[in-house]
Backbone as a printed PyTorch tensor [residue, N CA C, xyz], in Angstrom:
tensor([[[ 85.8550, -81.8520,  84.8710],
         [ 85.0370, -81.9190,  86.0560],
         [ 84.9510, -83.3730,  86.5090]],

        [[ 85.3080, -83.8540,  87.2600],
         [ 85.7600, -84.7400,  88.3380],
         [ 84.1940, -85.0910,  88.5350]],

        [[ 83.3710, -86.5670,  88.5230],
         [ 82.5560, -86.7730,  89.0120],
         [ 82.4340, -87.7770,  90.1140]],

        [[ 81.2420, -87.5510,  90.8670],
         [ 81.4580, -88.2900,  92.0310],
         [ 80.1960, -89.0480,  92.5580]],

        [[ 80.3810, -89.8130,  92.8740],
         [ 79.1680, -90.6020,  93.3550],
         [ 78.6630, -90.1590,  94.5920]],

        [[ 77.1070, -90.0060,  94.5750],
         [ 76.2940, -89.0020,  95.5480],
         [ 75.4270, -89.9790,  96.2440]],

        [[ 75.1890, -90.3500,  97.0720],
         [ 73.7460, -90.7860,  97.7780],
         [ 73.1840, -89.7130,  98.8170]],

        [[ 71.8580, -90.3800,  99.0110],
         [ 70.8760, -89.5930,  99.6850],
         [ 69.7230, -90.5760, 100.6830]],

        [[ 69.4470, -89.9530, 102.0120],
         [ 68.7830, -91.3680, 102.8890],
         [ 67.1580, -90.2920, 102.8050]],

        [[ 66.2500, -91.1940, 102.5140],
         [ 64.9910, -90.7410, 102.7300],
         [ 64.6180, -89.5700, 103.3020]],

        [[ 65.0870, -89.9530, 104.4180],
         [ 65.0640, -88.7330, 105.7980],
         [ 65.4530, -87.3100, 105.1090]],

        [[ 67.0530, -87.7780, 104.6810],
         [ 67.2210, -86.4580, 104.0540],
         [ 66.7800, -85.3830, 103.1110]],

        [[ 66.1140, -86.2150, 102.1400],
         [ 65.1000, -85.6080, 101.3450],
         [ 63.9580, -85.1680, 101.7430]],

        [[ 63.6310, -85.7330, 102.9140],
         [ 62.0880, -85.3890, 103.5740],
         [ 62.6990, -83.9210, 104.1310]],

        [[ 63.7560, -83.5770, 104.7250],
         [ 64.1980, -82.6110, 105.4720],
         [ 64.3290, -81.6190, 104.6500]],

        [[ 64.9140, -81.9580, 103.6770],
         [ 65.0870, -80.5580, 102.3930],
         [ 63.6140, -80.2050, 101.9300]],

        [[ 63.0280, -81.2650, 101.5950],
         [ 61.3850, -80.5120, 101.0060],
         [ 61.6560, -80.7910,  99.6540]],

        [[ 60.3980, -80.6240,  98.6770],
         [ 60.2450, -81.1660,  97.3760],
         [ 61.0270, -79.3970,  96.5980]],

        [[ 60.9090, -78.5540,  96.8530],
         [ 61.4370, -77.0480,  96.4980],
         [ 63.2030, -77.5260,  96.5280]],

        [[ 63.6430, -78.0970,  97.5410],
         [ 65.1990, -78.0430,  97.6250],
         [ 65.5200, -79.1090,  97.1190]],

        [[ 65.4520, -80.1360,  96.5350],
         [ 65.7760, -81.6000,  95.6940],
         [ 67.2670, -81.1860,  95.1330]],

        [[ 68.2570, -81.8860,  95.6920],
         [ 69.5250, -81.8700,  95.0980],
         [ 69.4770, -81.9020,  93.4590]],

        [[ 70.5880, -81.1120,  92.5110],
         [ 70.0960, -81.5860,  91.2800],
         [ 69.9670, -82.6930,  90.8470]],

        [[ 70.9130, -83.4180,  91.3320],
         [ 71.0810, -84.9240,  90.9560],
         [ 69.8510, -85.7020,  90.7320]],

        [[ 69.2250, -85.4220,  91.4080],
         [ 67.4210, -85.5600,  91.5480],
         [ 66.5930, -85.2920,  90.6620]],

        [[ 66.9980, -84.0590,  90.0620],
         [ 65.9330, -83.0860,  89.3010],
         [ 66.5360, -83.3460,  88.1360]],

        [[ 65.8140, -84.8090,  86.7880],
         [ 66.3880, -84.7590,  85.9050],
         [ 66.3600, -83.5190,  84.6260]],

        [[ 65.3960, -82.6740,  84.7550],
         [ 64.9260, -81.5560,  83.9100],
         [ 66.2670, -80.2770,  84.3200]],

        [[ 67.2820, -80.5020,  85.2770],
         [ 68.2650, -79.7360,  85.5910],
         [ 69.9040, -79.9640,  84.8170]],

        [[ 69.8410, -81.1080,  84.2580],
         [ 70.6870, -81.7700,  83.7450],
         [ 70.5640, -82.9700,  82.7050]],

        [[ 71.5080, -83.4830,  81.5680],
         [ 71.2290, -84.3420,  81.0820],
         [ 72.1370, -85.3600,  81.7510]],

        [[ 70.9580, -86.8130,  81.3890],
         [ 71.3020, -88.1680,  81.9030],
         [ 72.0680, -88.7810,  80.7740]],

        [[ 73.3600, -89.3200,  81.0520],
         [ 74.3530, -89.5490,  80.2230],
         [ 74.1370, -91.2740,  80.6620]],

        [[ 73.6200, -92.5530,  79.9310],
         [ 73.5780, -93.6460,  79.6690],
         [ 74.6500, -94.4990,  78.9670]],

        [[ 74.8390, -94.0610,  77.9950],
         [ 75.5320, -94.7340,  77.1210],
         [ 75.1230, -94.0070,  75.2670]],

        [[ 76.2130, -94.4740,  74.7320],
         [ 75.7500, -93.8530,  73.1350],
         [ 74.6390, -94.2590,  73.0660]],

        [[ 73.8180, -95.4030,  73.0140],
         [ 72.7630, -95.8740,  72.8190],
         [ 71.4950, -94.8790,  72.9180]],

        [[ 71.7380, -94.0570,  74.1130],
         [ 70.4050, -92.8900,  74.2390],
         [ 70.3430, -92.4030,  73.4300]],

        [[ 71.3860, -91.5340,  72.1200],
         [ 71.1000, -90.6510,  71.5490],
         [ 70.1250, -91.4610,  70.7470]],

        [[ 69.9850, -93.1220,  70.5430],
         [ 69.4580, -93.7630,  69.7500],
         [ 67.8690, -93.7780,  70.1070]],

        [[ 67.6800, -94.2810,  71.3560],
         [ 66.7300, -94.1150,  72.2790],
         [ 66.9090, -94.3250,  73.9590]],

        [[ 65.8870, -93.4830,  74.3590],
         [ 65.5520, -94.5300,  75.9660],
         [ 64.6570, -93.8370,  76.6260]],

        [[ 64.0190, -94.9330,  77.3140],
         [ 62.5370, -95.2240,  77.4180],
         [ 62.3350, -93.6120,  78.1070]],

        [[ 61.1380, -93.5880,  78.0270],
         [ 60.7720, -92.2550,  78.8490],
         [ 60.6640, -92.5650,  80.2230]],

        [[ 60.3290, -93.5990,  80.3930],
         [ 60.4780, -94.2910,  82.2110],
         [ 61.7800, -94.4040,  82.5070]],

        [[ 62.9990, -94.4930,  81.6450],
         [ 64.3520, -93.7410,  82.3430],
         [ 64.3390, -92.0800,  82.5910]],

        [[ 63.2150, -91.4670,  82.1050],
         [ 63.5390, -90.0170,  81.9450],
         [ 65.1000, -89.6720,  81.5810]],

        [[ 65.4520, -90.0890,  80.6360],
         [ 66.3560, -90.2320,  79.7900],
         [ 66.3010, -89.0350,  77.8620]],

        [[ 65.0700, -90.0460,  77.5720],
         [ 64.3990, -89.1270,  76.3260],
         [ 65.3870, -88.8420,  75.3200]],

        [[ 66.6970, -89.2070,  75.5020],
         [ 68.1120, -89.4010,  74.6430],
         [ 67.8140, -87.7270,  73.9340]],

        [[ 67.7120, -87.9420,  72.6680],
         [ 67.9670, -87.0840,  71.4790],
         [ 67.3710, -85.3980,  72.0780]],

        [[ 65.8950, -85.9630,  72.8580],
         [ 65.1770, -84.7950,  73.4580],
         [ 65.4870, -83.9740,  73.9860]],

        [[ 66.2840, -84.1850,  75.0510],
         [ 66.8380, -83.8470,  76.1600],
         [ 67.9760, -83.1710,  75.8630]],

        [[ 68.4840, -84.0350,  74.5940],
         [ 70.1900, -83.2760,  74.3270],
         [ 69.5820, -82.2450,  73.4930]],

        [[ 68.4540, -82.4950,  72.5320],
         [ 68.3350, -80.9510,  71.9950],
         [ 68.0490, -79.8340,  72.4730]],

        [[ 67.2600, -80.3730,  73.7410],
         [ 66.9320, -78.8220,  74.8280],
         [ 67.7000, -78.0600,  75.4440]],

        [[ 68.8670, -79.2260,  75.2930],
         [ 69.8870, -78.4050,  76.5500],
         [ 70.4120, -77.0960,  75.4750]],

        [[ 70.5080, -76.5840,  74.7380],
         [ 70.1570, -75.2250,  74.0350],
         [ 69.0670, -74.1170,  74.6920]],

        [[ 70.1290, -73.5350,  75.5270],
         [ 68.6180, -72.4460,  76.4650],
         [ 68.0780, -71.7520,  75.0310]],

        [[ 66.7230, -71.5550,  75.9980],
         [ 65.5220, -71.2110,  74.7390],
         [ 65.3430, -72.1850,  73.5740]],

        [[ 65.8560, -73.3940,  72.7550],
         [ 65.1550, -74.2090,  72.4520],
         [ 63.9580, -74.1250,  72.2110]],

        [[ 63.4180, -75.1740,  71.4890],
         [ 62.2780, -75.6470,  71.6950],
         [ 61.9460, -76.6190,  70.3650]],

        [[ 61.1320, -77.6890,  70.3830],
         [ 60.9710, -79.0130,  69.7270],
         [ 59.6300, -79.3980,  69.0170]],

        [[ 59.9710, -79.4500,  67.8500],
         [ 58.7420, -79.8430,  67.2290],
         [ 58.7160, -81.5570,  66.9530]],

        [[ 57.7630, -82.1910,  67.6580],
         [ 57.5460, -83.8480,  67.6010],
         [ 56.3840, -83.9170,  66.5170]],

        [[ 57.3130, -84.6860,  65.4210],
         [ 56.2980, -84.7230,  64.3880],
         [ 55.9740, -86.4400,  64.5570]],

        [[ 55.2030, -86.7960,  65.0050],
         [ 55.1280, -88.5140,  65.6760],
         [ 53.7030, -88.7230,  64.8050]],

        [[ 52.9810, -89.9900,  65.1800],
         [ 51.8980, -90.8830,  65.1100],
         [ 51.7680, -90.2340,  66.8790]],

        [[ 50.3510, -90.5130,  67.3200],
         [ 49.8490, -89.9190,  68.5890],
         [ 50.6150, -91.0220,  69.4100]],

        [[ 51.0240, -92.2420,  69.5550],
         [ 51.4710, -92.8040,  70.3700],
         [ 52.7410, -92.8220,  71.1300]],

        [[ 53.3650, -92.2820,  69.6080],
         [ 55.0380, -91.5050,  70.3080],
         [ 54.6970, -89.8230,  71.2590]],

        [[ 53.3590, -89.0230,  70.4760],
         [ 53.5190, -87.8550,  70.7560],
         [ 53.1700, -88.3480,  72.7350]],

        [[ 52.0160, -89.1430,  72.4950],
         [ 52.1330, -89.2260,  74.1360],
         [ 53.0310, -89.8100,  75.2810]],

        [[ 54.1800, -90.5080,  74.7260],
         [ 55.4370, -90.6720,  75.8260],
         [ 56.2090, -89.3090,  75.5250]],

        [[ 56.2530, -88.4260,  74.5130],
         [ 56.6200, -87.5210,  74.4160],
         [ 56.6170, -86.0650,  75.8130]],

        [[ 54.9210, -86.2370,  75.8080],
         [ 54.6370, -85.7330,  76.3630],
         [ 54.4060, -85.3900,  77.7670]],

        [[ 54.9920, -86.3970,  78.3200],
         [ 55.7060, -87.1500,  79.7060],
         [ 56.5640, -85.7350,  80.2400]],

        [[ 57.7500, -85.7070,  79.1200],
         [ 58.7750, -84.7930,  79.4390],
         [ 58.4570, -83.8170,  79.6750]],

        [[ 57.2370, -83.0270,  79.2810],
         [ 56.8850, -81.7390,  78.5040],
         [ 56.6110, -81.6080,  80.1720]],

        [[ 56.0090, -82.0990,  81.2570],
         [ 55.9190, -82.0420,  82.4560],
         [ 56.8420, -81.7680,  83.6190]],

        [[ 58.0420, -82.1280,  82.7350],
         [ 58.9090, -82.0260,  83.8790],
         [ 59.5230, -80.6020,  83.9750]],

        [[ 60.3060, -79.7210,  85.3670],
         [ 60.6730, -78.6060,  85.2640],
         [ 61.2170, -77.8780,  84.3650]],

        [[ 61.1400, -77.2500,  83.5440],
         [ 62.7660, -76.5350,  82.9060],
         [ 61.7840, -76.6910,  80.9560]],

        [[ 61.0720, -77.9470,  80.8070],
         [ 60.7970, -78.3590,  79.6120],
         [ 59.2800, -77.7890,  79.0090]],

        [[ 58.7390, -77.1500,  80.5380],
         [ 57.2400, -77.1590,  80.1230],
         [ 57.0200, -75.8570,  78.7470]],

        [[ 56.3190, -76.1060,  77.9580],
         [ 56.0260, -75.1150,  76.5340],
         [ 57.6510, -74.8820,  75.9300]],

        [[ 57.9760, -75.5880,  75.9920],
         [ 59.1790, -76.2360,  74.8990],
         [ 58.9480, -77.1460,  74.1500]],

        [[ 57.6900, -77.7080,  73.7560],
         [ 57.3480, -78.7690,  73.0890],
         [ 55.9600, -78.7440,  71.8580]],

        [[ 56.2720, -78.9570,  70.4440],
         [ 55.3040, -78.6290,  70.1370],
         [ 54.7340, -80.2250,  69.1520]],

        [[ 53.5390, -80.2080,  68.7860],
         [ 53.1750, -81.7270,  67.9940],
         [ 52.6140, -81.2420,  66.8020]],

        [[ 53.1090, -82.0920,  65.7110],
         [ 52.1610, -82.0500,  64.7690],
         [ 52.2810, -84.1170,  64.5980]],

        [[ 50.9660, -84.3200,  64.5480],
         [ 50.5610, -85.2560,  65.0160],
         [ 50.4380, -86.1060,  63.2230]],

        [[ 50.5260, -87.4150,  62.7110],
         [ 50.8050, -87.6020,  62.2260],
         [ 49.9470, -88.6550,  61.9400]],

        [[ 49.2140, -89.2240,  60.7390],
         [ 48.1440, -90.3920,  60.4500],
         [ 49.0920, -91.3860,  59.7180]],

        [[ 48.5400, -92.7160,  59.2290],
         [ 48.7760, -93.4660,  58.2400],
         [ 49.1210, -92.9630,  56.9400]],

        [[ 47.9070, -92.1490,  56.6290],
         [ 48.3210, -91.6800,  55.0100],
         [ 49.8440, -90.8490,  55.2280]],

        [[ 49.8990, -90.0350,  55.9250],
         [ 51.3850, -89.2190,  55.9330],
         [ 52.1700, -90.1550,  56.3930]],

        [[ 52.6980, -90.9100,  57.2640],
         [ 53.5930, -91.9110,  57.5440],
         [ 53.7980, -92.5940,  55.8440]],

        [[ 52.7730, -92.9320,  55.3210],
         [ 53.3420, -93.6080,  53.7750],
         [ 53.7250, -92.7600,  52.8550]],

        [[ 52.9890, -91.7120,  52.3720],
         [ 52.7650, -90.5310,  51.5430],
         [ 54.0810, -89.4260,  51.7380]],

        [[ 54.2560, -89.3820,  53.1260],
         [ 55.1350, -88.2980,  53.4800],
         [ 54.2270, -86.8720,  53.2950]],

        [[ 53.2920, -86.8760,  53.4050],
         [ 52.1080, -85.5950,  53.1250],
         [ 52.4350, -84.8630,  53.9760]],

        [[ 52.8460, -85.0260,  55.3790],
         [ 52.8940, -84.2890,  56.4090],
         [ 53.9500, -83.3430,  56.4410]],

        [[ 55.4420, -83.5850,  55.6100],
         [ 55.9800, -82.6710,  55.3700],
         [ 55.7770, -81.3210,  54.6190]],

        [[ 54.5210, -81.2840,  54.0850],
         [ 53.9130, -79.9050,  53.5140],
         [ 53.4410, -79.1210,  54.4270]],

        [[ 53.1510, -79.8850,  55.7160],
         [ 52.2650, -79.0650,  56.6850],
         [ 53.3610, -78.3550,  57.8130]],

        [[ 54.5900, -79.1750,  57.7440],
         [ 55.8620, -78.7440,  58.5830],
         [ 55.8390, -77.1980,  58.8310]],

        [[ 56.1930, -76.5210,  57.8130],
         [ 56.6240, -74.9180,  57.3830],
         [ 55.6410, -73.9840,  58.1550]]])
């Protein structure tokens, strides 16, 4: 598949309406291909989400973020966007389990 470079003028988007958004637009329609580096990370303000994103693209999916609350909430960014919403689940994670590894008992 042959890709091609797309633009779009304001106007035109105002004319289609927020319902008709080309996909190119709609990152929850497709994954954003960066560089190897995403699968590593990238930022959630790329709406990028690397690893996230590639695991969803599996219709029906769905993701368990076992984080500290500070990852779960850029996490939870995505969980907003079309296509992702209740595909996402947290088990939220303290100090003692980050050292202990305790939290893997609660996984199952």
């Amino acid at each position: 598949m042959e890709r091609v470079a797309r633009s779009f003028t304001a106007a035109e988007l105002v004319q289609r309406g927020i319902e008709n958004l080309p996909d190119e637009l709609v990152s929850g329609r497709h994954l954003i291909y960066s560089s190897p580096a995403t699968l590593a990370f990238n930022s959630p303000g790329a709406e990028g989400f690397g690893v996230k994103r590639a695991g969803l693209a599996i219709p029906g999916s769905v993701m368990l973020v076992v984080a500290p609350g500070c990852c779960g909430r850029n996490t939870s960014l995505i969980s907003e966007i079309p296509g992702y919403e209740g595909r996402f689940f947290y088990l939220t994670m303290d100090e003692t389990d980050i050292v202990t590894g305790r939290h893997l008992s609660r996984i199952p």
